[in-house]
C-alpha positions as CSV (number, residue, x, y, z in Angstrom):
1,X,-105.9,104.7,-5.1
2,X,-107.0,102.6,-8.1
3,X,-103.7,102.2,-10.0
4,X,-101.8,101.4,-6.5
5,X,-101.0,97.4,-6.4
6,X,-100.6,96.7,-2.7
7,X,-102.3,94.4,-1.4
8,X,-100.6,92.5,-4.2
9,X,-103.4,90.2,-4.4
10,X,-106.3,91.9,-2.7
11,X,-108.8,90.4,-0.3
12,X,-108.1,86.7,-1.1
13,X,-106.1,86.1,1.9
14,X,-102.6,85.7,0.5
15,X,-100.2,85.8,3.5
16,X,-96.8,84.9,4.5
17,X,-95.2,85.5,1.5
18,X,-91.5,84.3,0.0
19,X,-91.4,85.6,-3.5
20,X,-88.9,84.0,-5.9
21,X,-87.2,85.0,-9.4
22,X,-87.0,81.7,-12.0
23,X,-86.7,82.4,-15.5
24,X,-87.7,86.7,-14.6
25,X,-90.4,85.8,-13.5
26,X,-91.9,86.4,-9.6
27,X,-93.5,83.7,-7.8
28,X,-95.1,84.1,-4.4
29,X,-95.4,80.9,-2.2
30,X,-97.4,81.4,0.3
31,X,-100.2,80.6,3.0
32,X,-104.0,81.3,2.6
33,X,-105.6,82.7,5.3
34,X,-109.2,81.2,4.1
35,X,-111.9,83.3,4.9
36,X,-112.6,87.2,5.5
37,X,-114.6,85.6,8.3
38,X,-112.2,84.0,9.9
39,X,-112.4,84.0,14.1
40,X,-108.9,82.4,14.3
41,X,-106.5,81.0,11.9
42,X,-108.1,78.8,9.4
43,X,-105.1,77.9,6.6
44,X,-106.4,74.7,4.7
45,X,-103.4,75.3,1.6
46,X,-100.4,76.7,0.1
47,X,-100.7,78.8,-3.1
48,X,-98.2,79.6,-5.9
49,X,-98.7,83.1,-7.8
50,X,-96.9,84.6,-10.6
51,X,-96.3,87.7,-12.1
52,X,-93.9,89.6,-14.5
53,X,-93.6,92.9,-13.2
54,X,-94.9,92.7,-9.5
55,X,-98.0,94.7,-10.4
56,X,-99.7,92.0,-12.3
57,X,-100.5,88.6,-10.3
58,X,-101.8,85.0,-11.7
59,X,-102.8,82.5,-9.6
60,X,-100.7,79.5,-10.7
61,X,-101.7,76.4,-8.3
62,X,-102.4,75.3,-5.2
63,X,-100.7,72.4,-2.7
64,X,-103.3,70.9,-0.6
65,X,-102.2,68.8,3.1
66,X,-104.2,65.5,1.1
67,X,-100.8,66.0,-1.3
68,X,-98.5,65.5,1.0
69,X,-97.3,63.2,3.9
70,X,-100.3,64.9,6.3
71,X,-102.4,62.9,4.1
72,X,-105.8,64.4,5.0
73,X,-107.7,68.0,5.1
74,X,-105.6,70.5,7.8
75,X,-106.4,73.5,8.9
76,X,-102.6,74.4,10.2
77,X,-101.1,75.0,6.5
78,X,-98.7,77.5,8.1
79,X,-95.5,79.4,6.3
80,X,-93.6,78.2,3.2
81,X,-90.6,78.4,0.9
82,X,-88.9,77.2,-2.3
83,X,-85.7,76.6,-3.4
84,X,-84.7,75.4,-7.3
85,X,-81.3,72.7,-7.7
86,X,-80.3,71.3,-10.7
87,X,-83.6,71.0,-12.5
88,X,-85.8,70.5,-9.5
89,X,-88.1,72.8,-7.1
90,X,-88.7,72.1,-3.7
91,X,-91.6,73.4,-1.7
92,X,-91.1,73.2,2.0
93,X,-94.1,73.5,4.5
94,X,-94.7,73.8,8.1
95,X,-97.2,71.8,9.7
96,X,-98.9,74.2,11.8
97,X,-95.7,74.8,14.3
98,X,-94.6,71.1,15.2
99,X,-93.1,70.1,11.6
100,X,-92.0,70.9,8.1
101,X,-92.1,68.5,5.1
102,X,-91.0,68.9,1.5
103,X,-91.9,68.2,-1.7
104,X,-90.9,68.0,-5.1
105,X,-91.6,69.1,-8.7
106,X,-90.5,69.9,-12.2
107,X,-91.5,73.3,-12.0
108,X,-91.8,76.3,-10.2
109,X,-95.8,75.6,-10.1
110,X,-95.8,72.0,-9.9
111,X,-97.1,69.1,-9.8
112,X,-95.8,68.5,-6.9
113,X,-95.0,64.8,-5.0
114,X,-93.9,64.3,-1.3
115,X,-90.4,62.3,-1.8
116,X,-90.1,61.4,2.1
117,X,-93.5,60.7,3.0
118,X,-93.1,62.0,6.3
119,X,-91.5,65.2,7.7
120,X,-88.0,66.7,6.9
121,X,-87.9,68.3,10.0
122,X,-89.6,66.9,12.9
123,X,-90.8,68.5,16.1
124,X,-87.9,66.0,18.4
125,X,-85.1,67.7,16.6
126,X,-84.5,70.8,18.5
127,X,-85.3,72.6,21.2
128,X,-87.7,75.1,19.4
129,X,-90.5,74.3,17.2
130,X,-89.6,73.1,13.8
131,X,-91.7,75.2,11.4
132,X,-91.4,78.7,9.8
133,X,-88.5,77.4,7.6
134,X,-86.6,79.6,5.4
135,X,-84.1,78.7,2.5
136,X,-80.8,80.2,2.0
137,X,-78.8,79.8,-1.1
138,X,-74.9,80.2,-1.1
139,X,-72.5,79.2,-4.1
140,X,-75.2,76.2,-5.0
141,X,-75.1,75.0,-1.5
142,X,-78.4,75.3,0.5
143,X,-79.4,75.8,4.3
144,X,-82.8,75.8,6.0
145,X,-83.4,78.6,8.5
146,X,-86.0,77.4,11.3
147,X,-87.9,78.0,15.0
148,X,-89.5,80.5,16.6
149,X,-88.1,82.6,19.4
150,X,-84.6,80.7,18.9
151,X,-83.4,79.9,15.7
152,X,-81.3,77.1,14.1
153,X,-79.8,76.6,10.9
154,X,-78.8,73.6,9.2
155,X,-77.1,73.0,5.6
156,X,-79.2,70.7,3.5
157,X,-77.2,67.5,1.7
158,X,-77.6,67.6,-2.3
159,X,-80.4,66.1,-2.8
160,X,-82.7,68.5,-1.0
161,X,-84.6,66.6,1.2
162,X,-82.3,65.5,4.2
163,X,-79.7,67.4,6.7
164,X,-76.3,67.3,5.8
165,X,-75.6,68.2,10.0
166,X,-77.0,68.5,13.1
167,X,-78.7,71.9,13.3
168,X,-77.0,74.5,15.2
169,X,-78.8,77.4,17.5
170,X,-78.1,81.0,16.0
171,X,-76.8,83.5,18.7
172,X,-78.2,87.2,18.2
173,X,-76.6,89.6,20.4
174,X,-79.7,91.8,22.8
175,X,-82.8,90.8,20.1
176,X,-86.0,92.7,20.5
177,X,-89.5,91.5,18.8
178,X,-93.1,92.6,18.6
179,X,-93.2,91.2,22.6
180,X,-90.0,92.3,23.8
181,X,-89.6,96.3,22.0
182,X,-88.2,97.3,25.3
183,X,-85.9,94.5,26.4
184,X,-87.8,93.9,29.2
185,X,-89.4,89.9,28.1
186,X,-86.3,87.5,27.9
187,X,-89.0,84.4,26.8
188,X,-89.9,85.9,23.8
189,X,-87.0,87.9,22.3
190,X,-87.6,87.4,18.8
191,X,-90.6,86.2,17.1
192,X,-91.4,83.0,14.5
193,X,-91.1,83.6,10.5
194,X,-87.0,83.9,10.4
195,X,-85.7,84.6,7.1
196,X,-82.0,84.9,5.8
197,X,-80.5,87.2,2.6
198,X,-77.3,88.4,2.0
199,X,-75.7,92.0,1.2
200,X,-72.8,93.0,-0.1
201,X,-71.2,90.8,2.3
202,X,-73.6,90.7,5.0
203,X,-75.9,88.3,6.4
204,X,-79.3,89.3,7.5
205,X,-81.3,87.5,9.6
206,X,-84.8,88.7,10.3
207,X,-87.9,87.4,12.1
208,X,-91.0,89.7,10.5
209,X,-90.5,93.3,10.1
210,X,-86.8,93.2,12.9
211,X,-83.6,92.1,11.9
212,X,-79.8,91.4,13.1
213,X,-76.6,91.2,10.5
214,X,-73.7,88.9,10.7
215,X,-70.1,88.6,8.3
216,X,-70.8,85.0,8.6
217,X,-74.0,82.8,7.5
218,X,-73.8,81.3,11.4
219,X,-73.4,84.1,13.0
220,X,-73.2,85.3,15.6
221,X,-75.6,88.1,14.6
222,X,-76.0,92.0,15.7
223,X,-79.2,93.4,16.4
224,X,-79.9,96.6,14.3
225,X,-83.7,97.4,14.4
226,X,-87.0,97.1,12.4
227,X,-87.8,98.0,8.4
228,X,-90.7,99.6,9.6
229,X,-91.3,102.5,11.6
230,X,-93.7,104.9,13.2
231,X,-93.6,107.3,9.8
232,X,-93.6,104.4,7.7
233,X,-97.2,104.6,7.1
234,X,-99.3,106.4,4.2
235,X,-102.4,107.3,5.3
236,X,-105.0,105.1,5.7
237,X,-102.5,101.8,5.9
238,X,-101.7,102.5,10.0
239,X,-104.6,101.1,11.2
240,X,-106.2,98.7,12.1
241,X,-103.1,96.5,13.1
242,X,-101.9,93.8,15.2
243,X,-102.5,93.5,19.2
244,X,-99.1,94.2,20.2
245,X,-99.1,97.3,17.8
246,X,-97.8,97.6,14.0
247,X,-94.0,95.8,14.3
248,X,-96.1,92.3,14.9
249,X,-97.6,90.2,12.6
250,X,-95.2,91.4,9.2
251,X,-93.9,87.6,8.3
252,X,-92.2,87.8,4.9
253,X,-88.9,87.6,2.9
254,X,-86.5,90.0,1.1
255,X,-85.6,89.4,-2.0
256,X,-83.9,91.5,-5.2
257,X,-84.6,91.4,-9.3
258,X,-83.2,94.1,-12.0
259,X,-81.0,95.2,-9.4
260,X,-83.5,96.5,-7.2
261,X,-84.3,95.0,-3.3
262,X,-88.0,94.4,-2.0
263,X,-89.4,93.1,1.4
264,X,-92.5,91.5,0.7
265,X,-94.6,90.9,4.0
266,X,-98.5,90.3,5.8
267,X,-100.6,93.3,6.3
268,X,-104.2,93.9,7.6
269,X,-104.9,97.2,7.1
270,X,-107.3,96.9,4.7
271,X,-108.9,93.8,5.7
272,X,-109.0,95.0,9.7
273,X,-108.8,91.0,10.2
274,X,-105.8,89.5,12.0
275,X,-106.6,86.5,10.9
276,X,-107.3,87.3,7.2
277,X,-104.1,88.8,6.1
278,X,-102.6,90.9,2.8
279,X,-99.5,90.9,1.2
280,X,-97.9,94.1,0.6
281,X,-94.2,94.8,-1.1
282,X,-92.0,97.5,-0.4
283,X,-88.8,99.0,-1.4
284,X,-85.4,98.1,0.9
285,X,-82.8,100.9,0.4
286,X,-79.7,100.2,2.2
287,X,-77.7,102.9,4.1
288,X,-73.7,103.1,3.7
289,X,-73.4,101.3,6.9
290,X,-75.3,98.2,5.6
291,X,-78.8,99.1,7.8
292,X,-81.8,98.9,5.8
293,X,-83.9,102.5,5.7
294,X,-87.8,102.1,6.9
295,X,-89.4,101.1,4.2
296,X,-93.0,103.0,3.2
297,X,-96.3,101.4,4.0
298,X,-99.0,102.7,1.1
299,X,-101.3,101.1,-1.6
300,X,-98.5,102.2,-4.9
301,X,-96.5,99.2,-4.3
302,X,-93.6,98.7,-6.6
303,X,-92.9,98.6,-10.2
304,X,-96.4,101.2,-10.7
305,X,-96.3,104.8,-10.7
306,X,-98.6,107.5,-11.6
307,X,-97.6,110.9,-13.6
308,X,-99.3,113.1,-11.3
309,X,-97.6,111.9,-8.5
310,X,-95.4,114.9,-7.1
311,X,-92.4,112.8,-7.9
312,X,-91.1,109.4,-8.3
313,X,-88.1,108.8,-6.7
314,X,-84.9,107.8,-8.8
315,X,-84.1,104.8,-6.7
316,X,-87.1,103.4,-7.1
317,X,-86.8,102.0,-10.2
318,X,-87.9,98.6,-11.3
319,X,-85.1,98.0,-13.6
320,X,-81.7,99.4,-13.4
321,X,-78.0,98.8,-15.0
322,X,-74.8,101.0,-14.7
323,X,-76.2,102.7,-11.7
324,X,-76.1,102.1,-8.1
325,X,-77.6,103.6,-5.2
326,X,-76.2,106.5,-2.8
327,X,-77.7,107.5,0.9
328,X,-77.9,111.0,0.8
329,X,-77.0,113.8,3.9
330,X,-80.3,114.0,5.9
331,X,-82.4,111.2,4.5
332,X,-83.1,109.7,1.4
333,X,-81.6,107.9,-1.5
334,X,-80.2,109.2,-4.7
335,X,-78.3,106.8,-7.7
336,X,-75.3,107.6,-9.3
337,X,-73.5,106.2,-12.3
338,X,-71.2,103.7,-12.4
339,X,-70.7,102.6,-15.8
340,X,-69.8,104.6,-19.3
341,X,-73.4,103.1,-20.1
342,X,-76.6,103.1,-18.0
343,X,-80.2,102.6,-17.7
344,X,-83.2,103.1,-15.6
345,X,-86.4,101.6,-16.5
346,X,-90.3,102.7,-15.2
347,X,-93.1,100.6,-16.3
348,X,-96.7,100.6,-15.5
349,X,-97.1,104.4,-15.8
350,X,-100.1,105.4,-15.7
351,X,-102.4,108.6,-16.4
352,X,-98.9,109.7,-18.5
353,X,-101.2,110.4,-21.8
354,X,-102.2,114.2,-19.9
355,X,-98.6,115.3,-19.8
356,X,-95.8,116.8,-22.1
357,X,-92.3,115.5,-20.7
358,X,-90.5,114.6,-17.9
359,X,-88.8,116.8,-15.0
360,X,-85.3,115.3,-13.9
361,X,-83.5,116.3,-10.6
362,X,-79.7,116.0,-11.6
363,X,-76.4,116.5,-10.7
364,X,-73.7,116.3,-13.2
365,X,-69.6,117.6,-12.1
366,X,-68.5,120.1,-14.2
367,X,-66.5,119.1,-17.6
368,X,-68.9,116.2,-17.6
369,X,-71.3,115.6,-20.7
370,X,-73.8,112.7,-21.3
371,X,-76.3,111.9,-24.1
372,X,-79.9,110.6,-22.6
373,X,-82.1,108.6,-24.5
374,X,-85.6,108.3,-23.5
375,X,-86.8,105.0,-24.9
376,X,-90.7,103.0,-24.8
377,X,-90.9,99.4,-24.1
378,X,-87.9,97.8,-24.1
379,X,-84.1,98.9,-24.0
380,X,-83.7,99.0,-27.8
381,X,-87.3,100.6,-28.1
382,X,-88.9,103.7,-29.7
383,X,-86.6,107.0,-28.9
384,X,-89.2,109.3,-27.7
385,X,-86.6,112.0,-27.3
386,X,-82.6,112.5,-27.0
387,X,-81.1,115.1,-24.9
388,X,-77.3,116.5,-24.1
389,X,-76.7,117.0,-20.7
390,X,-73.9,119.5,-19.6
391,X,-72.9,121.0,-16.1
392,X,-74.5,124.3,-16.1
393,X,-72.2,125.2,-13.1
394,X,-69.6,124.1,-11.1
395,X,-71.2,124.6,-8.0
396,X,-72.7,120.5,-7.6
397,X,-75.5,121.1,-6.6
398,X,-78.8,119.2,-7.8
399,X,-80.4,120.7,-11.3
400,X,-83.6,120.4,-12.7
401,X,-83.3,118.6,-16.9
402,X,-86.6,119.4,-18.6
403,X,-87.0,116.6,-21.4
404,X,-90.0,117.2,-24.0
405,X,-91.8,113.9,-24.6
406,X,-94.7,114.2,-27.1
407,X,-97.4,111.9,-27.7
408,X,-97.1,110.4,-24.7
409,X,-99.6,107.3,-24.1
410,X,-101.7,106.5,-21.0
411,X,-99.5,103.8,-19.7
412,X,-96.2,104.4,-20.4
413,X,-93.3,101.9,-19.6
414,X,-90.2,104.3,-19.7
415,X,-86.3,103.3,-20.4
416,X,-83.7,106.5,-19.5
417,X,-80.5,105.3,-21.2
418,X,-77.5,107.4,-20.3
419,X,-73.9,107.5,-22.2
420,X,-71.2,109.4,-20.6
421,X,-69.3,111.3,-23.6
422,X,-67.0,113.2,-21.0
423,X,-65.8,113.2,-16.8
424,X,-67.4,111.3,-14.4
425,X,-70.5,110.0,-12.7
426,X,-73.9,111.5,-13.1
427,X,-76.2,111.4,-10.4
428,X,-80.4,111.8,-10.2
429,X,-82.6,112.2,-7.1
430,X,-85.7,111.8,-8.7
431,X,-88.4,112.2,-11.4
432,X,-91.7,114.1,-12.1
433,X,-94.3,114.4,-15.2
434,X,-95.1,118.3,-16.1
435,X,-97.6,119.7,-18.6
């Protein structure tokens, strides 16, 4: 579809991505899969992209193996990540899967300079391979996340570039990976590509598309499952896929802005090349027992909608204050307020010029009233239109609100403010355009 955005950058071979907020804005550091015609993997640089809303990408720089202590062209420029302390970023890099190295800049795009001149992590340290780093941040201290079918962790000392201890192996109780679904291959339980983020108290550890949660940044970690499943798919983003099936192959990160939670990860449905690879970005909803749903595979992306799409789900918003999410009986997601004031916000809505208002799926207790302001822009932007809402009955069930918009434009960028006047929480399922 041509207003979908994933591939996020299509057909240049972006891959392996770890997206990052600095000063609201996203940056994607990645590898660069370097040719459509690519036999096997050919990855010559690292790339930095940028975007303010996740639809709309930049390309900001690239870091070439001449840069740093490799000193000469390389075709191994293999998985990345960044990390930002006290007025410095610092981009570590695997060296194919022996090494990782680090280097240094002023800014999230560079320049960049190689402080050590030879690698952070080197491929004596441990028994696995020392590549495929990931960087956790916790209370301003940092760790690095490595390996490939084990995985150690290591804090880092404060200036970025050395180990403050001797990395230690991270137990994960009965893991399964793209080569070992059933159990029945103990040499290769996981995968490479491990990332770490944190939730509401949890730890996650994944490796690709699987993952395994922990109450402590060490674990030892519990293996839950995979983000992506058999009905994951929209059509036409199934196939083609990876030799060991559709779980293998989806190295990325997780990562949240406005509130909201994304895994960004490596496709090749659309290029049918293993070796040339996508990225795509998803929603992650979390379920009351701290699993993360399947995500959805499909060319809309995030943070882009379309009016005559049959709905728009609530908790996919791209901005949100005042509300958080709820997993609703049966499947699904739903968000309810938590605040006196809240806001949802929908940019990048397009074809919305064809339509006269807005359908909301509600539910509001009875003896509650709230005031909703439908806002373009920005949250203190034009009112478009400012409705009452009152339980029509006490029998809590979900309600549809029909809110009269006129003169709306073709891309509309959408702020729902609520106020609660009277009673509790107000909850919405989801969203649709009528004419």
């Amino acid at each position: 579809m041509a207003w979908g955005q994933n591939p996020i950058v299509p057909n240049k071979g972006l891959n392996d991505p770890h997206v990052h907020i600095f000063n609201d804005t996203a940056y994607v550091y990645a590898s660069h899969d370097k040719s459509l015609e690519n036999k096997r993997f050919i990855m010559e640089d690292w790339w930095v992209w940028s975007s303010p809303d996740l639809v709309n990408w930049t390309y900001r720089n690239t870091l070439t193996p001449q840069e740093t202590y490799i000193g000469k062209p390389f075709e191994g420029c293999w998985a990345t990540d960044v990390a930002y302390k006290k007025g410095k970023y610092y981009w570590y890099f695997s060296e194919k899967n022996q090494q990782s190295g680090v280097m240094v800049g002023d800014s999230p795009i560079g320049p960049w300079s190689d402080p050590l001149g030879e690698p952070l992590l080197s491929e004596e340290l441990t028994p696995t391979d020392e590549y495929d780093m990931a960087i956790f941040e916790e209370d301003g201290e940092h760790y690095i996340i490595f390996g490939v079918w084990d995985y150690y962790i290591a804090k880092l000392n404060y200036d970025m570039i050395s180990l403050a201890e001797a990395p230690r192996k991270i137990e994960i109780s009965h893991p399964r990976g793209p080569y070992n679904q059933d159990g029945s291959n103990s040499e290769k339980p996981t995968d490479d590509k491990p990332f770490v983020h944190q939730y509401n108290g949890k730890y996650y550890l994944s490796w690709g598309c699987f993952y395994a949660m922990s109450d402590n940044l060490y674990g030892p970690y519990d293996y839950k499952g995979s983000v992506i499943n058999e009905n994951s798919f929209a059509q036409g983003y199934d196939a083609p896929t990876w030799p060991n099936g559709f779980l293998q192959g989806r190295h990325g990160s997780f990562f949240e802005w406005h509130n909201q939670w994304y895994y960004a990860y490596c496709d090749i449905s659309q290029t049918g090349n293993r070796w040339f690879r996508d990225t795509f970005i998803s929603y992650v909803h979390f379920k009351d027992n701290g699993e993360m749903a399947p995500i959805r595979v499909d060319g809309t992306g995030v943070g882009n909608y379309h009016a005559s799409q049959s709905r728009i789900e609530a908790e996919d918003y791209f901005k949100a204050e005042g509300f958080e999410k709820k997993e609703l009986e049966g499947n699904g997601f739903s968000v309810i307020t938590n605040a006196q004031k809240s806001y949802l916000n929908f940019p990048n809505i397009r074809g919305a010029a064809a339509f006269k208002g807005i359908e909301i799926q509600i539910k509001i207790p009875f003896d509650t009233t709230y005031e909703l302001e439908v806002r373009r822009g920005v949250l203190a932007g034009d009112i478009l239109n400012t409705i009452t809402i009152n339980a029509i009955s006490a029998t809590g069930g979900f309600t549809t609100l029909k809110v009269p918009i006129t003169d709306l434009q073709e891309t509309e960028d959408l702020y729902l403010l609520f106020a609660r006047k009277s009673g509790t929480a107000l909850e919405l399922d989801n969203l649709k355009f009528y004419n």
